[in-house]
Steps between C-alpha positions, in 0.01 A plus 500: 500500500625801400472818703698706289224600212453832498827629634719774362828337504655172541870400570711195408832472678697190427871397441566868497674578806790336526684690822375680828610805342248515194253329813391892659455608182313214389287557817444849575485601134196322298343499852553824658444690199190332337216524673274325232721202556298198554690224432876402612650204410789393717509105413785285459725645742533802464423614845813226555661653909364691777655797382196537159258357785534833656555697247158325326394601808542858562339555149205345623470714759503809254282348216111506501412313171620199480224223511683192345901401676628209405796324658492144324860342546648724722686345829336720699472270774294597875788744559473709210087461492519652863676790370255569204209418718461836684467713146283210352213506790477885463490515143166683365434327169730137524247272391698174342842364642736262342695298767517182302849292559680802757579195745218623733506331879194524700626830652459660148103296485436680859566825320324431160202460751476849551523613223118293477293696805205388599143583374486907527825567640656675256614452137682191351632275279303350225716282320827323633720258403730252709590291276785242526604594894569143619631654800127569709407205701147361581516781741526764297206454232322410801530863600494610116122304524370647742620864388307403156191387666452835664642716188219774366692550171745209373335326202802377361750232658797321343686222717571278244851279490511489891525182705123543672306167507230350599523689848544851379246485209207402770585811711501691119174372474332599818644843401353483162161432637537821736605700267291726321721650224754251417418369123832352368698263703837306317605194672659360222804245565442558909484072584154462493286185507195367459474560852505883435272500212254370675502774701476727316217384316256449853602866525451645139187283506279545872648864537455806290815669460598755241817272368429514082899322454677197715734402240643137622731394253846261557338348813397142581154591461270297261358646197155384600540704820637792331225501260220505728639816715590640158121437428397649792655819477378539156135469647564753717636784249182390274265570773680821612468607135156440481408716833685813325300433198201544677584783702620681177168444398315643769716850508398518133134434597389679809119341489642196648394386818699264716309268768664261823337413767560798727443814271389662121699694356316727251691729274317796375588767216343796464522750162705702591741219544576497870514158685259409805563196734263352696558226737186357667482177726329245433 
């Protein structure tokens, strides 16, 4: 999911700083200067020692635009994340964050956490991915599931290519069904089994959740199973399609009246064009 569509500018960075000399202007230059900048691309390594941690940093603290970082390769590691954390949960418009394969402990997972507050608390992210960090135990996405579950504004989340099982995906699961934002969830290559699928399917099929994409590929998971949450989600996009049909249909026809048991609602026009609405209990 892109977040970026719209924006002004956009900025791709890689395998073009080659020493912590060109790093500050690297940093404080596109950054500092561009405040239409809504993209910054920083994968691969670039930000490579502590010393572009903080100098990523203190541009952070200065910019207001950006709304897409990403970090993908970079051996970041809890250390540097702790650095970057402080201009990262102040940020006004960070919306999607990269921190796929930066060798991430569950220190770093305690921090990504917060950057996910709880419903109303403030702003946060909407897209992350943690791809790849091998490093966060049980514990961790334990923590990481719970954050999710309570999370007003994350719809998507990436966590494919890390050792999870059968263990972690149930706690992903409970968070899932929690959750009332979160519509794409990878999980490919994370050891899955059967075990997990199944799972996931009691979840995607006795609770309404608003997850559109669970993609489940290189796992130990039968195609049958896969299929039938596959299925399942698919039902759920058709019927969600259907309701904004029909409420595009009443906004273009204000005659309509909608009955439930507890009230009418009656929608009145008059010529002049100005809208009435009545509510009377039944």
């Amino acid at each position: 999911m892109d977040y970026s569509k719209g924006m002004k500018s956009s900025t791709l960075v890689e395998d073009c700083c080659s020493s912590d000399q060109e790093a500050p202007r690297l940093c404080h230059g596109p950054m500092a200067l561009t405040p239409s900048l809504a993209q910054l691309n920083l994968n691969l390594g670039i930000v490579s020692n502590i010393n572009r941690v903080k100098q990523l940093a203190e541009a952070l603290k200065t910019n207001r635009s950006v709304q897409s970082l990403f970090l993908h390769g970079s051996p970041l590691t809890d250390a540097g994340l702790a650095l970057l954390n402080p201009a990262l949960s102040i940020h006004p418009s960070l919306v999607a964050l990269d921190l796929g394969d930066c060798m991430l402990g569950d220190e770093g997972i305690n921090l990504i956490c917060g950057l996910l507050p709880p419903d109303g608390a403030k702003s946060g992210l909407k897209e992350l991915t943690l791809s790849a960090n091998p490093g966060v135990t049980s514990k961790g996405w334990g923590r990481l599931a719970i954050a999710v579950a309570h999370s007003s504004q994350l719809r998507v989340l990436n966590l494919d290519y890390n050792p999870l099982g059968d263990q972690v995906a149930g706690m992903l699961a409970v968070a899932v069904a929690s959750s009332r934002t979160l519509e794409v969830l990878d999980l490919e290559g994370t050891g899955l089994t059967n075990q997990s699928a199944q799972t996931l399917l009691d979840m995607v099929e006795n609770y309404p959740t608003a997850l559109r994409t669970l993609i489940l590929a290189e796992n130990n998971i039968s195609p049958e199973l896969q299929q039938q949450i596959s299925d399942l989600l698919s039902e759920g996009e058709e019927e969600e399609e259907t309701e904004a049909r029909e409420v595009t249909a009443r906004e273009k026809n204000p005659w309509i009246c909608q009955n439930n048991s507890s009230s009418q609602m009656v929608l009145m026009t008059s010529g002049l064009g100005d809208s009435l609405l009545a509510e009377t209990e039944m």
